[in-house]
C-alpha positions as CSV (number, residue, x, y, z in Angstrom):
1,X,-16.3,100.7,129.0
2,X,-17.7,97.6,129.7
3,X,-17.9,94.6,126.7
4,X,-20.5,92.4,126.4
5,X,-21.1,89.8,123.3
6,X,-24.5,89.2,122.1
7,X,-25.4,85.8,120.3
8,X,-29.2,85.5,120.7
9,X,-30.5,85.2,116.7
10,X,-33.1,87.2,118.0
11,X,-31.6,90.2,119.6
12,X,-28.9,90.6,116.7
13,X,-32.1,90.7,114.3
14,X,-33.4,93.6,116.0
15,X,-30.2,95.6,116.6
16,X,-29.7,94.8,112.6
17,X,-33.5,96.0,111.8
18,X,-33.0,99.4,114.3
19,X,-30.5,100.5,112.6
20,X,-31.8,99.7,108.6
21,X,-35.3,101.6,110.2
22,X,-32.9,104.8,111.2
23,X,-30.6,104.3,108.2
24,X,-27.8,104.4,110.8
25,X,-24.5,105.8,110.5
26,X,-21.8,102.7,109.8
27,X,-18.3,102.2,109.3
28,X,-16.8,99.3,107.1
29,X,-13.3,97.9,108.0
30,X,-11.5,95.6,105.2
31,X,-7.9,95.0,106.1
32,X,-6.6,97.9,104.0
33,X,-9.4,100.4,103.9
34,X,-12.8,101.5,106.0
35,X,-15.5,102.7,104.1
36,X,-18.3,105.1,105.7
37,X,-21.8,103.9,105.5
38,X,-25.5,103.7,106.2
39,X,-27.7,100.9,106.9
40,X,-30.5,100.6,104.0
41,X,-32.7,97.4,104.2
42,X,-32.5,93.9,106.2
43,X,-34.5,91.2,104.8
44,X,-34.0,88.9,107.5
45,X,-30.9,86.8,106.2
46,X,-28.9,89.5,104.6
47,X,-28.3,93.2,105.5
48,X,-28.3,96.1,102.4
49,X,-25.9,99.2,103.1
50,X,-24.8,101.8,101.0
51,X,-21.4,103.7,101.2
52,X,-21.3,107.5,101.1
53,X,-17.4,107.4,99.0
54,X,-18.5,105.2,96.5
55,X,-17.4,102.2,97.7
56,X,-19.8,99.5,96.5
57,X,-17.2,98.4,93.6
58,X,-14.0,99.1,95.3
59,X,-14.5,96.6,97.9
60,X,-14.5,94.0,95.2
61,X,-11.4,96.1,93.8
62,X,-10.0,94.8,97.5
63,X,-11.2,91.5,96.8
64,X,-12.9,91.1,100.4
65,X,-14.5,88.1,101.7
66,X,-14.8,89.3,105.1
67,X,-15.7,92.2,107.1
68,X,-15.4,94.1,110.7
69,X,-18.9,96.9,110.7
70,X,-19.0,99.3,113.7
71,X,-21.7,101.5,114.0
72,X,-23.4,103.2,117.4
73,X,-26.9,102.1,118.8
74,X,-27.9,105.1,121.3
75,X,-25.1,104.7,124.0
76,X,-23.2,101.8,122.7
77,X,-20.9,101.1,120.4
78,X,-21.4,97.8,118.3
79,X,-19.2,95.7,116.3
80,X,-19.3,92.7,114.2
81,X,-17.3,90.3,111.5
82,X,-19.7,89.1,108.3
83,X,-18.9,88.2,105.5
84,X,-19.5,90.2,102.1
85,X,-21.7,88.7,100.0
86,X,-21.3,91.4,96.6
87,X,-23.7,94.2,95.3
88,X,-27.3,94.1,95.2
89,X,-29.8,96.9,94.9
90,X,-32.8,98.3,97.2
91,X,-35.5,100.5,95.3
92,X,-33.1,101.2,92.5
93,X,-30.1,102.0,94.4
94,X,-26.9,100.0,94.3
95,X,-25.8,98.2,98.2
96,X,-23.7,96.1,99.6
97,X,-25.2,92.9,101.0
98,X,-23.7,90.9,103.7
99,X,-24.7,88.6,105.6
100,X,-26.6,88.4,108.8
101,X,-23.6,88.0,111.6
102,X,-23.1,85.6,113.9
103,X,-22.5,87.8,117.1
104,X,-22.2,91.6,117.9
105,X,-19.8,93.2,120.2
106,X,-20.9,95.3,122.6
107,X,-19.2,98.6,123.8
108,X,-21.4,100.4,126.5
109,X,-20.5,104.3,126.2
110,X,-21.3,106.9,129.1
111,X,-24.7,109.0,128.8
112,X,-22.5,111.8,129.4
113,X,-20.1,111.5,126.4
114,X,-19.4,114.5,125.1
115,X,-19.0,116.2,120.9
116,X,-16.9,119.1,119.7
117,X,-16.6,120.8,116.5
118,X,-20.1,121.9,115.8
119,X,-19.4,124.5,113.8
120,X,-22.6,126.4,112.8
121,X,-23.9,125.6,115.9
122,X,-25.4,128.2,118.5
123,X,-27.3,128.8,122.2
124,X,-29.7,131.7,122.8
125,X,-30.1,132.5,126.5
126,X,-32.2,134.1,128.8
127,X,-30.7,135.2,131.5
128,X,-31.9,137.0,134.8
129,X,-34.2,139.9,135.0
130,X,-35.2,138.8,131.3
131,X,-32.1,139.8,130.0
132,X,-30.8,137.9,126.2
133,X,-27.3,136.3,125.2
134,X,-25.8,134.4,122.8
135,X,-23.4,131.5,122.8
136,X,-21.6,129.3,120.7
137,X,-21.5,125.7,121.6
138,X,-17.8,124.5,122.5
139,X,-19.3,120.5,123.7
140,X,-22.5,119.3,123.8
141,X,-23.6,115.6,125.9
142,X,-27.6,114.9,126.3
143,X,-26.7,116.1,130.0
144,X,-25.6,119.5,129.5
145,X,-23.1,121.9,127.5
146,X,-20.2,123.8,127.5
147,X,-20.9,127.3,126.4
148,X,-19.1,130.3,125.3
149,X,-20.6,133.7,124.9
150,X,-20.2,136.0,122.6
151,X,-20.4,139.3,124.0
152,X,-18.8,140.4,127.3
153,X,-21.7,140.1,130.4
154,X,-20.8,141.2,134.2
155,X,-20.6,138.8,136.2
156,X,-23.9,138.9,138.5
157,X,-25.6,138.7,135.0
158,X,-25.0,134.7,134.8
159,X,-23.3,132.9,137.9
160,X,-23.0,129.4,138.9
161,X,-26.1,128.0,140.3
162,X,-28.2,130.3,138.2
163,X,-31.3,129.0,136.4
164,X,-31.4,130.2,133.0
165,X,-33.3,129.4,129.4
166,X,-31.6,127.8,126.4
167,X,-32.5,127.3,123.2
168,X,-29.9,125.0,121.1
169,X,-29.6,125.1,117.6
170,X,-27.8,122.2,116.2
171,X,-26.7,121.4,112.3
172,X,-29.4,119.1,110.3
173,X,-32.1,121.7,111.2
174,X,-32.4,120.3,114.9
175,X,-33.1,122.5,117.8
176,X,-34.4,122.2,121.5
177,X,-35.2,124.2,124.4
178,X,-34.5,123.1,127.9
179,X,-34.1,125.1,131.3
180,X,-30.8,124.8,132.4
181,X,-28.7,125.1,135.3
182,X,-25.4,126.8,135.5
183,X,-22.8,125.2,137.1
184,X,-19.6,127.1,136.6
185,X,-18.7,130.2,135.1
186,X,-14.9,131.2,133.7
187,X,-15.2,134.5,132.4
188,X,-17.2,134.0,128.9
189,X,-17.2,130.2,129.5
190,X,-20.4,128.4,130.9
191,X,-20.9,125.0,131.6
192,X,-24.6,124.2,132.3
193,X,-26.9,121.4,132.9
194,X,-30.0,120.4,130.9
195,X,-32.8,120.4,133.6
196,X,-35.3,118.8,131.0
197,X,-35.0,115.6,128.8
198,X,-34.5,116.2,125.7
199,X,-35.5,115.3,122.5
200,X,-34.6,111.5,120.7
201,X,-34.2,112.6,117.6
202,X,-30.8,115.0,119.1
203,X,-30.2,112.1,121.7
204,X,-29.4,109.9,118.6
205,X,-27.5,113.0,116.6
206,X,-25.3,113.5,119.8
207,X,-24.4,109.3,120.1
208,X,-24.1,109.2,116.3
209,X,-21.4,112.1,116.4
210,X,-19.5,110.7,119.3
211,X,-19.3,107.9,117.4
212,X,-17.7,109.1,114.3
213,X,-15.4,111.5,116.8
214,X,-13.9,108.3,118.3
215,X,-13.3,106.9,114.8
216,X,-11.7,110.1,113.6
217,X,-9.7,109.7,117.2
218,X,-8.5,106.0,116.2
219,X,-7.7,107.4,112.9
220,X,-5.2,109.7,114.3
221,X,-3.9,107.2,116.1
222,X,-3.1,104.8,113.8
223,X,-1.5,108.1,112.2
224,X,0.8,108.7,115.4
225,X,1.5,104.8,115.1
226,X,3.1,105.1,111.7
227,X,5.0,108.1,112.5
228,X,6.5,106.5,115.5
229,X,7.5,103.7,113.6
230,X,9.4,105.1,111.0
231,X,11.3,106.6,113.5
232,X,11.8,104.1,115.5
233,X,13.5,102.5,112.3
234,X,15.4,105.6,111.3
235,X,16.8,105.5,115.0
236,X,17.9,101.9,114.8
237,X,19.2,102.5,111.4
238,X,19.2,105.6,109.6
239,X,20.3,103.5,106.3
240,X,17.2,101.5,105.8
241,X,15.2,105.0,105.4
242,X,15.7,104.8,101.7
243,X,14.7,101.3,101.9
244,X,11.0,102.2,102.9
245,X,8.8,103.1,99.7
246,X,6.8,102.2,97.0
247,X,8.4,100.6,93.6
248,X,6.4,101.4,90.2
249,X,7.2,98.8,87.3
250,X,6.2,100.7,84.0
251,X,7.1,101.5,81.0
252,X,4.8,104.4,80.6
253,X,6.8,107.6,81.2
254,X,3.2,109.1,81.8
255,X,1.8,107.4,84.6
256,X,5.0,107.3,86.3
257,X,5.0,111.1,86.0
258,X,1.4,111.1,87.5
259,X,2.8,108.4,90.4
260,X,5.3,110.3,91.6
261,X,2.9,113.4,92.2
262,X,0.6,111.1,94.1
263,X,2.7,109.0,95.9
264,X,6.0,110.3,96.0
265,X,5.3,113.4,98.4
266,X,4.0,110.8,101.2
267,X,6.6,107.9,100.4
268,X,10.4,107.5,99.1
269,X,9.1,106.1,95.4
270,X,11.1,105.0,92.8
271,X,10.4,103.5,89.5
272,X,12.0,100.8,86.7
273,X,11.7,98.9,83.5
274,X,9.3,96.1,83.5
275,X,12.7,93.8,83.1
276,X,13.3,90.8,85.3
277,X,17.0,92.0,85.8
278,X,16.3,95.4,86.8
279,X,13.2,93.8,89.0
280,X,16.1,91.7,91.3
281,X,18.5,94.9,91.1
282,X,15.2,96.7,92.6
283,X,14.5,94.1,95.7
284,X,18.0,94.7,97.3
285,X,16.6,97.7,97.9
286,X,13.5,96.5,99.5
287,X,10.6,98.2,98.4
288,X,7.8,98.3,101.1
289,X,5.4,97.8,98.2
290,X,5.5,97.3,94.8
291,X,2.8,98.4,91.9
292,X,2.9,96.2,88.6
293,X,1.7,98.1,85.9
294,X,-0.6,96.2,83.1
295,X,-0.2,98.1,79.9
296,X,-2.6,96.1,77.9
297,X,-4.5,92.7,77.9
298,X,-2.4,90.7,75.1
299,X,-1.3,87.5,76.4
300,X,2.8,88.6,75.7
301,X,2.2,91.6,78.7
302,X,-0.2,89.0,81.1
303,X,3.5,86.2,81.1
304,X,5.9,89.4,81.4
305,X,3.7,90.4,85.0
306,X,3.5,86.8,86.0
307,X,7.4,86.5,85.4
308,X,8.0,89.8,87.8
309,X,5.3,88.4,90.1
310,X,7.4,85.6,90.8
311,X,10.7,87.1,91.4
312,X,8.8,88.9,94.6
313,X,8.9,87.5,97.5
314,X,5.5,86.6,99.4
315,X,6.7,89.5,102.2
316,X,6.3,92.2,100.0
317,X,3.1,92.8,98.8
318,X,2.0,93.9,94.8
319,X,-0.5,96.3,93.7
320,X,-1.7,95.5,90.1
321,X,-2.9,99.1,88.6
322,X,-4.3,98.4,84.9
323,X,-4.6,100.0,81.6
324,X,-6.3,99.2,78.4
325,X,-8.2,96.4,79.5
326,X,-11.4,95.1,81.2
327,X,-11.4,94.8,85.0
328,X,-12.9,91.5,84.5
329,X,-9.0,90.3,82.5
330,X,-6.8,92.1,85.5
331,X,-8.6,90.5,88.4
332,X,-7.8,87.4,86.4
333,X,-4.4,88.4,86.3
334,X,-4.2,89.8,89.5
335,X,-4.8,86.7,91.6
336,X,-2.1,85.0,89.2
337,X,0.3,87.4,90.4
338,X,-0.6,86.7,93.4
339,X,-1.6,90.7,93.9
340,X,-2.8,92.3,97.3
341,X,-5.2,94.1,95.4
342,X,-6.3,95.1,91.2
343,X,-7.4,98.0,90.3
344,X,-7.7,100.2,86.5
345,X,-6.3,103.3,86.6
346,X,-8.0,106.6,85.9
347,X,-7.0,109.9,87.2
348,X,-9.7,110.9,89.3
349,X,-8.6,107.8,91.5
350,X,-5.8,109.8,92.7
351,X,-6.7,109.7,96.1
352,X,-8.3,106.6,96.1
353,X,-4.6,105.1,95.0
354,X,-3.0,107.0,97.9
355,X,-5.2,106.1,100.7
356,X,-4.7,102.2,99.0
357,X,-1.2,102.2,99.5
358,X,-1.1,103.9,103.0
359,X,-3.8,100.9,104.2
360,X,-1.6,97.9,102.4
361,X,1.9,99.0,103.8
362,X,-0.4,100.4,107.5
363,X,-1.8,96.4,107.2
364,X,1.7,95.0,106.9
365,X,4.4,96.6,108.7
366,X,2.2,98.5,111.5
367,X,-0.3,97.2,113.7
368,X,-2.3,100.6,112.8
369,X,-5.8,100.8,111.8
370,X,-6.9,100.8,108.3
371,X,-7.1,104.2,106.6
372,X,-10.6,106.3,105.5
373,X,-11.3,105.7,102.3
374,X,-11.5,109.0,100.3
375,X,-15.0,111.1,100.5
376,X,-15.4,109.7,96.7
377,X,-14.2,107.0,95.1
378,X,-15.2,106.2,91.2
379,X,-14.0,102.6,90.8
């Protein structure tokens, strides 16, 4: 694909001002999580988006300054750096502002990309002599399809070169009808091409889902990328396998309980004594990260974490996970200790906590993308 940067104040404006008008699809990258989200409102200086997992206060959970947005205009793929500039609202709803960026990528896609997976999706067909069929649709690109039919039709009834009728019905209520001609034939598989243009409103629905399939795709990725490097490691040295997890500093039997169901199944996780003897026992066997756990906000338990903080060294990176106190006190705290990132614990932060971790260890020991943060996140 061909890469182009665009710096023209003018041009970025209206790319910005297309996409808040179509409340278009967009993906924000942090170094340790990506949040899914829509453009909501440009004012001309500043751009209002709102996440769809709750995100709005967990990127100042990740204390960001800056971030990377990607998100599709027709065949291209844009992306930019900004900078965050905190929470705001637009007509009652809470956003994210940032600011206006300096420059936008520019990845040109092919008219003929191609989306999968449309489940609920299906083609009805007329055929020669008048004759009716159904198909599901296995790919879908604004220049043809990929069809499979559902019942069992000789094969004079539909043949490559034919011209037939199709009427495609999409998900989000969007349909079309276009003659079509059919270009190969493998027993119940058709592949056809669109003789008539059709309609924007699927044009964009067909770019926006390509884009989100190539996201998904350097999602799994990144995946692959950690899997190959753990065992790369454990064929270089099958000893330092227990050296690679995630150390929990509590003295609450509770949470370590709930930990160890979270995190535990995905990485070795071990936990210890808030103690600064048992803290340097636990470095020899270097954790790959390490979660501080705040018990309360009395000044005794604020000098006990900035004691362990210290004994860490700056390669390994600290999670501060709270209890009992404002979120106000442990960000306080948190860049005291020097943490990677503060949050307050809660439960239904389960998966929030484990998609954390995964980005923080991806961030520093893999060149892998950040993760997807969960589809909700209460922060």
């Amino acid at each position: 694909m061909a890469n182009r940067t665009i710096k023209n104040p003018d041009e970025i404006r209206q790319f910005l001002l297309e996409a808040c008008t179509k409340k278009e699809l967009l993906v924000i990258i942090t170094p340790y999580l990506k949040f899914e989200s829509n453009f909501v409102h440009f004012d001309g200086h500043e751009v209002h988006v709102k996440t769809v997992s709750g995100g709005e206060d967990a990127l100042n959970i990740l204390n960001v300054s800056e971030l990377n947005l990607r998100f599709p205009s027709k065949m291209e793929h844009l992306e930019a750096t900004t900078r965050f500039n905190g929470l705001g609202t637009f007509e009652g709803s809470k956003t994210i502002k940032f600011a206006k960026p300096h420059s936008i990528s520019v990845s040109s896609g092919r008219r003929s990309q191609r989306i999968t997976s449309l489940q609920d999706a299906h083609a009805d067909l007329t055929l020669k002599d008048n004759r009716k069929a159904r198909a599901t649709i296995a790919d879908l690109s604004v220049e043809g399809a990929k069809l499979v039919l559902s019942m069992d039709l000789p094969h004079d009834a539909v043949e490559a070169k034919q011209r037939i009728k199709a009427s495609l019905y999409l998900p989000n209520d969007l349909s079309f009808n276009s003659p079509a001609t059919v270009r190969y034939r493998d027993y119940k598989t058709l592949g056809v091409e669109f003789s008539s243009d059709i309609p924007p409103s699927v044009i964009d629905y067909i770019f926006r889902r390509a884009f989100k399939e190539r996201e998904i795709e350097l999602e799994r990725m990144s995946d692959h990328a950690d899997l190959g490097a753990m065992a790369e490691a454990g064929a270089a040295a099958i000893d330092q396998l227990d050296n690679v997890g995630i150390l929990l500093v509590t003295r609450d039997d509770g949470l370590d309980l709930e930990l160890e169901g979270i995190l535990g199944t995905k990485w070795k996780y071990y936990r210890i004594l808030p103690a600064g003897a048992l803290m340097s026992d636990a470095l020899t066997r270097r954790p790959r990260l390490i979660i501080l756990h705040v018990a309360n906000d009395h000044f005794a338990e604020a000098m006990l974490m900035r004691s362990l903080s210290e004994l860490i060294p700056p390669s390994v990176p600290i999670l501060l996970l709270g209890t009992g106190m404002d979120s106000d006190s442990l960000m306080q705290l948190g860049r005291d200790c020097k943490a990677i990132s503060s949050m307050l614990w809660a439960p239904n932060k389960s998966a929030f906590l484990q998609r954390l971790a995964q980005g923080i260890m991806r961030k520093h020991y893999s060149k892998g993308e950040s993760p997807m943060a969960p589809a909700e996140v209460e922060a």
